[in-house]
N, C-alpha and C positions, 0 to 999 in steps of 0.2 A: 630384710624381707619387707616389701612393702603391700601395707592393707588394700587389697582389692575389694573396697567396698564401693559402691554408687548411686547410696541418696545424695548426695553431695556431690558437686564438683571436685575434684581431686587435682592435686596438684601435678601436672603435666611432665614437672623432674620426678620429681616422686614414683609415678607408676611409671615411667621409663627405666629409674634405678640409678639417674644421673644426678650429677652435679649440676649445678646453674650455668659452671664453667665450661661445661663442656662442651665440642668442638662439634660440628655437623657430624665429622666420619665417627665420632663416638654415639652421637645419635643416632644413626643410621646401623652399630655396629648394637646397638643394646636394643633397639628396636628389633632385629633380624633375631636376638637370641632371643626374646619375649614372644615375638612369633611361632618361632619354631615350638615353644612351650605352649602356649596358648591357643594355636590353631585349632578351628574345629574339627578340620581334620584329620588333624593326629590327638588332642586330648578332647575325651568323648563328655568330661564332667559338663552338667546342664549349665554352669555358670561360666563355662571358658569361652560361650558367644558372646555375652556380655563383658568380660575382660579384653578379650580380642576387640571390640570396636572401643573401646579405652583407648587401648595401646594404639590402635590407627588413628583415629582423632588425637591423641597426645605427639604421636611423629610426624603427621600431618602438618602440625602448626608450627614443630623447631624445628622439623626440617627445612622450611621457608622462613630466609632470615627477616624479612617486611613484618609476618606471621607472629614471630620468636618477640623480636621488638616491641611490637604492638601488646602482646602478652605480656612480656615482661612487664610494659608504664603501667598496664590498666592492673595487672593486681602487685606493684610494686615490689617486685625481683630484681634484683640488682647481683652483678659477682665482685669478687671480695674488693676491689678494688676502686669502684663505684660504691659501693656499702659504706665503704672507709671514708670515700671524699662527702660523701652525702651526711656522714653522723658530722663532721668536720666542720661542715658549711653550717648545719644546723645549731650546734654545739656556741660558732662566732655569732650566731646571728643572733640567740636565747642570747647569749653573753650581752652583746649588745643594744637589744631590745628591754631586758629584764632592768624594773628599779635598783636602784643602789641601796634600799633597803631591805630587797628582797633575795633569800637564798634559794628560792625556790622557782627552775624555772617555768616563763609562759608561751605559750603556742602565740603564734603568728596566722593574722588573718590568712596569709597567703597559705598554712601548714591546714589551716579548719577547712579552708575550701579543696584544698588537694585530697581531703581525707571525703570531702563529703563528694567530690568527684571519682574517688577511689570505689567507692560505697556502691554509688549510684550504676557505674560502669559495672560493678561486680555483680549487683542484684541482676542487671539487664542482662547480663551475660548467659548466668544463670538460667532465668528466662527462657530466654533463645536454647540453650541447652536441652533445656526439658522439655519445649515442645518439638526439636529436633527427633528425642526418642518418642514422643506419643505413635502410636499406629496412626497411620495415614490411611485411607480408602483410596485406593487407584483412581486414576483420571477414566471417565466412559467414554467407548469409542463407538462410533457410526456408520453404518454405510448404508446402502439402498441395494433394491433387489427389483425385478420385472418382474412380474407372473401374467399367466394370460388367463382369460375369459374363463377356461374350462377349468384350471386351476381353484377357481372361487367357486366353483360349483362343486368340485369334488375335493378341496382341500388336496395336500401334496407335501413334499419334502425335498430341502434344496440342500447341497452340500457347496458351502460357499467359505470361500477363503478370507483367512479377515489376519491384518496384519499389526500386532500388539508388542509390549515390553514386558518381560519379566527379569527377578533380582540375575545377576551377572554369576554363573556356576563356580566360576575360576575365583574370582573373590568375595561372593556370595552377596551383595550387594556393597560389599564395605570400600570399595574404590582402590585398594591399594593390594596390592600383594607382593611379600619378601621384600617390604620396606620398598618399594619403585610402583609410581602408577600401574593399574592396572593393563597390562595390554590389550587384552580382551576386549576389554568395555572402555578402554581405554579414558579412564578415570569417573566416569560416568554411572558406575555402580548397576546401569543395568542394560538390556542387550536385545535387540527386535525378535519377535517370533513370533512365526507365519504356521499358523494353525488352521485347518481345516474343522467348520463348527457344523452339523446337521441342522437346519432348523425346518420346523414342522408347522406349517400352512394349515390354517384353520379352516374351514369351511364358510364361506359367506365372509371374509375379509374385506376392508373397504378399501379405497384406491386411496394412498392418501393414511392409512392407519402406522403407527407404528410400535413393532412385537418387541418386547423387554427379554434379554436373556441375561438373566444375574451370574454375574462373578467370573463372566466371559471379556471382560475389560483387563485392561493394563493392571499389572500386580501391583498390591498395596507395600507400602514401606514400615517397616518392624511391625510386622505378624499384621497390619491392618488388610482391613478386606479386599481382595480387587474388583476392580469398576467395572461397571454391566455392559454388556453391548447393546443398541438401538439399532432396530432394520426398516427402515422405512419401505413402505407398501407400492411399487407400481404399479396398476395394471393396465396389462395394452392393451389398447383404444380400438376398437372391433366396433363399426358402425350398426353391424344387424343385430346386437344384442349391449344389455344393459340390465342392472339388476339393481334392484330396491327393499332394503331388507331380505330377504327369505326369498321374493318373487323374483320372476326371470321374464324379464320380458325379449322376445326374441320373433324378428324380422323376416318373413316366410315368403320369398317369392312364390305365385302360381299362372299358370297360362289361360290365357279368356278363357278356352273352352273346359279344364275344370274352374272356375269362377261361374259359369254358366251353367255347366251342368251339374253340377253340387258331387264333383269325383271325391274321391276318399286318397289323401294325398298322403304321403310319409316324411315324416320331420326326423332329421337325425336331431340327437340330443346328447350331452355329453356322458352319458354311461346307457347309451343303446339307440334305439328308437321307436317314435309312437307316431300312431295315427291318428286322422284330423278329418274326419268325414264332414264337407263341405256342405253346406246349403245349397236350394239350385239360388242362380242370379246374386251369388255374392260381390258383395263390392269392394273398392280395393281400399285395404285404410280399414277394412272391417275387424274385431278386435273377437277375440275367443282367448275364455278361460279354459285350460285344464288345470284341474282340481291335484291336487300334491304332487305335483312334477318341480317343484322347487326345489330351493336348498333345504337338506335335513341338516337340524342342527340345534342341541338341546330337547332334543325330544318332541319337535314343532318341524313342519314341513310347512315351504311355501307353496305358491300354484306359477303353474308355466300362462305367462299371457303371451298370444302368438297374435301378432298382427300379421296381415297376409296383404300383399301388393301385386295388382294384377301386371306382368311383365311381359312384353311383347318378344317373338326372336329377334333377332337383329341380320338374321340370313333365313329370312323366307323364301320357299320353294313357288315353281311357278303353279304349282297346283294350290298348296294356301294361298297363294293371292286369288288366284281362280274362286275359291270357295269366299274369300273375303268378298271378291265381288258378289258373290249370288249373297251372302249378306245382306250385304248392303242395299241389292234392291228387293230383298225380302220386309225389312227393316221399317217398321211404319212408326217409331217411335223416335220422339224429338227429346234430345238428353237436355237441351238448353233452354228447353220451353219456359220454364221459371228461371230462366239466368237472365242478369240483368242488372241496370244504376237502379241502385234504393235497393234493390230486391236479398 
């Protein structure tokens, strides 16, 4: 029975149940029965998730002969037969290196530096081990959104698609399942999901702003958190209005004759509308407050400033041109009298 403990690195024969000697299909065949024992799925004890990615990290590496190799040099495993030629070589080489007054033998510069490279290779491994298992925080993901005009004036809610990873169901992020890669995830440990997230539009957002949604990112690795998602702010570009903090300034076509006669005109707005009783002889370009028709928000209202521009039809009837003429020779005022170079 072998100790499944893991402050320690463990020995890769060892929590498999093998020999050094033994053959891939033996590995593959003691991997599949530790499995079956170990799975989270079938034993429920809180420590068979931690045994279970032992046992796949440990079949992982002697299953791939490069892998196997490479393990073996760095922490010095040999089987019985290499073991035998290696004490052998050592044994000649003491014999022949050691004084002739000495019974006692001595290491070889080439044995102190294999050992201090043996050392070196293991602490480093080590290492890499242990930040392998630390939790990871998932990678954060981004995308962008539109909103329009009226949107920033009443706030809103969007239901938008955002496409992320989490750990692999089938082998729960471990990569491998019944001793052969993952098909699933196919080896990758984890697997795309396209999730549907609400997000909820503040009031007075700025074009250009971007909303943090925590834990809405790619899944973290061993229990670490997962990453946020970022929504960066569009808003479409609407020439008759524009907003500034809390204010609203917005763009109010009217016709000469209310401009002239100071008519009481009606502005839609975007949760209703109000009126605008005009001055007589207003001009075009002229500028009016209304007082808390802004954005609410925070317990603070802005004000609506409406500029009004005097706009002509562009299919006049034969009777307003009629009337523009008797204007015109009613008309004893000169608009350009102060127009002029320097002036």
């Amino acid at each position: 029975m072998i100790c499944m403990a893991f402050n320690n690195v463990k020995n890769f024969y060892e929590i498999l149940e093998v020999d050094v000697d033994t053959n891939s299909e033996g590995i593959k065949t003691a991997y599949r029965r530790l499995a079956r024992k170990y799975h989270p799925d079938v034993n429920k004890n809180p420590e068979a998730v931690e045994i279970f990615k032992e046992i796949s990290l440990a079949y992982e590496t002697l299953s791939d002969e490069t892998k196997r190799n490479q393990y073996n040099i760095v922490n010095g495993i040999f089987n019985k037969d290499e073991k035998q030629e290696e004490k052998k070589q050592e044994q000649e080489q003491t014999k022949a290196e050691a004084p002739k007054y000495s019974s006692k033998p001595t290491y070889s510069k080439i044995n102190i530096l294999k050992t201090l490279k043996y050392f070196l290779a293991k602490l480093k491994k080590e290492k890499r081990y242990r930040d392998n298992r630390k939790p990871q925080k998932g990678e954060d993901i981004s995308t962008e959104i539109v909103i329009s005009p009226d949107e920033v004036f009443t706030g809103s809610k969007r239901i938008i698609n955002v496409s992320t990873t989490k750990a692999c169901p089938q082998c729960m992020g471990h990569r491998f399942a019944n001793g052969n890669k993952c098909p699933k995830c196919n080896g990758k440990g984890t697997v795309i999901e396209n999730k549907k997230i609400t997000v909820t539009i503040p009031k007075g957002v700025k074009d250009g702003a971007k909303l943090r949604l925590r834990s809405e990112g790619a899944s973290g690795k061993n229990g670490g958190a997962n990453g946020d998602l970022y929504i960066k702010i569009k808003v479409e570009a609407k020439t008759h209005i524009h907003y500034d903090k809390l204010n609203v300034y917005y763009n109010v076509p009217v016709t000469p004759f209310e401009a002239a006669l100071g008519e009481e005109i009606v502005i839609p707005v975007f949760d209703g509308k109000i009126k605008l009783k005009l001055p007589k002889n207003t001009s075009s370009g002229q500028k009016f407050r209304i007082s808390k028709q802004g954005i609410k928000k925070n317990g603070k209202i802005g004000d609506l400033i409406v500029t009004v521009s005097i706009e002509f039809s562009q299919d006049l009837s034969e009777d307003e041109i009629k009337l523009y003429r008797e204007l015109k020779n009613l008309s004893r005022t000169d608009v350009r009298k102060n127009f002029g170079y320097g002036c």
